[in-house]
N, C-alpha and C positions, 0 to 999 in steps of 0.2 A: 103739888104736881107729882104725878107718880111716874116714874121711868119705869120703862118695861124695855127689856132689853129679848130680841130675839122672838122668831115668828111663833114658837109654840108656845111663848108665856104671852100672851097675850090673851087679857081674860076675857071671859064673854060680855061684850056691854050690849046687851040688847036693846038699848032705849037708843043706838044709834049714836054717831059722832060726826063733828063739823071739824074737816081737818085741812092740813095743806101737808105736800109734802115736796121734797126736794133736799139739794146737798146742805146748804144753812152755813157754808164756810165763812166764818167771819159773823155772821149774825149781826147786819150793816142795817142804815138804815132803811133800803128796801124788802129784805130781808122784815126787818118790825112794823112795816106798814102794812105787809099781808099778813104776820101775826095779828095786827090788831083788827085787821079785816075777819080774822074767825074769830077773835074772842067775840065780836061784836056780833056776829052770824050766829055764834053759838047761844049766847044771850038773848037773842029774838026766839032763837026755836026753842028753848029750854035744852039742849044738848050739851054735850061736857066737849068742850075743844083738846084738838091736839096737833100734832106736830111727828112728822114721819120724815125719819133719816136715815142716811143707812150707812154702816162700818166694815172694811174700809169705803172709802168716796170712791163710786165707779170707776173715775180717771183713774184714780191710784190700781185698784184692780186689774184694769185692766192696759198699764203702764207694764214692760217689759223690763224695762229698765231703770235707772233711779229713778223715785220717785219724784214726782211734783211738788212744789210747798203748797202748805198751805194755812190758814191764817188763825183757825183753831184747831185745837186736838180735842178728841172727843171730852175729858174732864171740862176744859175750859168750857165747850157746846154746854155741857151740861149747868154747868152756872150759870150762863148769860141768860140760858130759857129758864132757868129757874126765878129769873125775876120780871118772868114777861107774865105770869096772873094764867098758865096755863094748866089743864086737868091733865093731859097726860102728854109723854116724849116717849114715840118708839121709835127706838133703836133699832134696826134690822140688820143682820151680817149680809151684805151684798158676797152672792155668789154666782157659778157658773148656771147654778140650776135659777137663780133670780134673773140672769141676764139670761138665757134663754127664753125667757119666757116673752110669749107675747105680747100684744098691748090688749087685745081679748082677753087671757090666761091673767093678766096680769089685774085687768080687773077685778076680774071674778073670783080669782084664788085671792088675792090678799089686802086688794080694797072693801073687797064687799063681804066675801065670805070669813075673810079676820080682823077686820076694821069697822064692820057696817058702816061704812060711811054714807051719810046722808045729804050733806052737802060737804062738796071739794072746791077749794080754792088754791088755785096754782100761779106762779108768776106767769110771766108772759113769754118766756124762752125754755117753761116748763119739758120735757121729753122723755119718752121711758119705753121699757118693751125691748125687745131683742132688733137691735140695730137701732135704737133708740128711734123706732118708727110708728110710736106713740106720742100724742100731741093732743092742745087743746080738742081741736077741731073732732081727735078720734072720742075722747072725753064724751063730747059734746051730743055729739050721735047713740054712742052708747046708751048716754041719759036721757035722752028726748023716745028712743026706742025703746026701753024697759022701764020706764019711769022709778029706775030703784033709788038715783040720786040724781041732786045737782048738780051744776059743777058753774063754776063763773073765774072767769080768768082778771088779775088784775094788773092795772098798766103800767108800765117802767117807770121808777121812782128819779127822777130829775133833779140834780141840785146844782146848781149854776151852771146849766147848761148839759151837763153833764149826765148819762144813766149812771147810777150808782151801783154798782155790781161787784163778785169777789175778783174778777178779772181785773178792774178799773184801780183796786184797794191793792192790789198785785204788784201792780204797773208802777202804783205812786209808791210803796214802799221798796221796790226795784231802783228808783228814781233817787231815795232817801226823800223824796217830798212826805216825810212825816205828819206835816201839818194838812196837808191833801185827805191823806188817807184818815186820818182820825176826824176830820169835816164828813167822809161817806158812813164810818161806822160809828159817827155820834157818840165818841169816845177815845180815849187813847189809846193804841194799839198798843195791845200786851201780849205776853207769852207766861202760863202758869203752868208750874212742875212741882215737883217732889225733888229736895233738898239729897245730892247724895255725896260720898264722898269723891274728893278727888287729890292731884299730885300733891298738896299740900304748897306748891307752889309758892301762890297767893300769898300764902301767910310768911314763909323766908321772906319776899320783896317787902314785908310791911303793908301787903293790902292783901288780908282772907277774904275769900270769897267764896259764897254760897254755889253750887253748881249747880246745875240742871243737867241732864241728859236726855238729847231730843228723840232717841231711840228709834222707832220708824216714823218719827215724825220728821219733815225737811222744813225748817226756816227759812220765810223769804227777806230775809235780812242776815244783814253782817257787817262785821266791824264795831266800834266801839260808841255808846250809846251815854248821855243822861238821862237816868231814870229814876219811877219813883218803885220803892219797893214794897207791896203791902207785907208783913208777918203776922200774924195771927192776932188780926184786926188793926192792928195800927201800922199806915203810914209811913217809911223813910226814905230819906235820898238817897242815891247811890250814884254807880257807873256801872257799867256792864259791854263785858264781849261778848262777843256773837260771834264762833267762828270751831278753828282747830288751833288757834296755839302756835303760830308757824317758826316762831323761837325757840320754842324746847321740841321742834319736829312733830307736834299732834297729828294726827291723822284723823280723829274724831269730832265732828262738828258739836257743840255744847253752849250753854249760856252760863258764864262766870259772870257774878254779881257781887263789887263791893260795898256793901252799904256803910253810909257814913253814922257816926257816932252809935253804934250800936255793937253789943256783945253778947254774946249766948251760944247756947246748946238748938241749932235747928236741924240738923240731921234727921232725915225723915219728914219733916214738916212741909207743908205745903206754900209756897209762897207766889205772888203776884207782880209781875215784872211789867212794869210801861213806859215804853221809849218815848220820851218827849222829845228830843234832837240828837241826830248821830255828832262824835265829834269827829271822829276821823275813820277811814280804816284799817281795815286789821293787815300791819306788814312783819315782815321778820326783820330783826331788829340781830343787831353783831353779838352781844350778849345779853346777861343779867343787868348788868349797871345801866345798860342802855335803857334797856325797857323799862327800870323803876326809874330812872328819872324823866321817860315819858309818862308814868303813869303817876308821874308827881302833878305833871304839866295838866293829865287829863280831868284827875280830879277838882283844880283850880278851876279848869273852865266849868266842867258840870258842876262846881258849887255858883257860877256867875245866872247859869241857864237855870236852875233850877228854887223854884220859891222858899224864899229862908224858911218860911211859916208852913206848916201842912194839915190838911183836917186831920182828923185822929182816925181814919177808915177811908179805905179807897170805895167809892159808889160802882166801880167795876167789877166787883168781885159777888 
């Protein structure tokens, strides 16, 4: 798969491409049912597939105020489509000059004229253009009047009852329905970062932890979690906060990971976090002693929740 990041690296493919494009937050299971709708599309016409997203997510753009969460950050996007069998992922910086543009301009400039796309496939809640008053339906007309592509929309992906959507994956991990949420995105919901330092906290109480900084990324979770933790290909247990700290007064939202029986140097490393069940939330506690003998109590139960045995690789990453 080759990333292309940003409208002017994008190379010339003139044999044409089958793509879809849209936000991809979470990359759920409806989300990989119209991925495998272009690989498949792609394969019939002989075209090379891909996949069109754009950095920041319009919401977030065009949000005033704190940001929204949301379920991956662009690194993680980048892994999950790297195991979907696709030829290319472009990246596009969503700007003022993108969202102006119309659902005409919007064709012509960057689906057709930098994409050649040849056949388009969109979800069914698809929308684009300035005031987002682009849609199938404008798609559709476009196509059938210039004969320059296709375009075919596919239907909301249903799992018990249920559309599967990043809104739906939102809701349930708002809920703590962890186990909801990982049934819509066909996996367990994770958060993956780069190891940095932090108060050293962690390690006085007798439990170091790995940090994360979510930076302008916003988490739609919080509180204290059993998880598994991948490091550089293998598998461990852990716990993990999700929050600011409200103990030692944090003001900074962050993911502290204590993995169990493990030692090392990972500063700078990349690692793989997936909430299997929260245990509690995140409160302020009177001091230090308090907290480490909660955090005696927390690890007991994430060792009850969590399978003694682990494969040697998380399939998420």
């Amino acid at each position: 798969m080759k990333f292309i990041r940003g409208i002017k690296n994008i190379p010339d493919i003139s044999s044409g491409t089958v793509l879809t494009i849209g936000n991809f937050d979470g990359i759920h299971l409806g989300h990989q049912s119209i991925i495998n709708r272009v690989r498949q599309k792609a394969s019939e016409q002989g075209l090379p597939s891909g996949v069109v997203f754009f950095e920041p997510q319009p919401k977030e753009f065009f949000c005033r105020g704190s940001k929204p969460p949301r379920l991956t950050s662009l690194h993680q996007k980048y892994y999950q489509f790297s195991k979907l069998d696709l030829d290319y992922l472009f990246c596009l910086r969503f700007s003022e000059q993108i969202a102006s543009l119309s659902p005409q301009e919007f064709i012509e400039q960057i689906l057709i004229d930098r994409l050649n796309v040849k056949h388009l496939i969109i979800g069914d809640d698809f929308q684009f253009g300035s005031g987002r008053s682009g849609n199938y339906a404008v798609l559709l007309e476009y196509s059938e009047k210039t004969g320059l592509f296709t375009v075919e929309k596919t239907p909301s992906f249903i799992l018990n009852g249920v559309r599967v959507s990043s809104t739906a994956i939102r809701n349930a991990l708002a809920a703590d329905r962890l186990d909801l949420a990982s049934s819509y995105l066909g996996r367990l919901y994770g958060i993956w970062g780069k190891v940095m330092h932090g108060k050293q906290l962690g390690r006085t109480l007798g439990f170091p932890t790995a940090n994360i900084n979510f930076n302008q990324y916003v988490a739609p979770v919080s509180g204290v979690y059993a998880v598994y933790v991948t490091v550089g290909g293998t598998r461990y247990r852990g716990m993990a906060n999700i929050g600011s700290n409200p103990t030692v007064n944090g003001d900074t939202s962050r993911l502290e990971v204590f993995i169990f029986d493990f030692s090392g140097d990972i500063y700078g490393e990349w690692i793989f976090v997936e909430l299997l069940q929260k245990i509690r939330s995140e409160v302020k506690f009177a001091g230090l002693d308090e907290l480490r003998e909660q955090l005696a109590k927390d690890r007991k139960t994430a060792e009850k929740l969590l399978a003694p045995q682990l494969s040697p690789t998380s399939d998420n990453i």
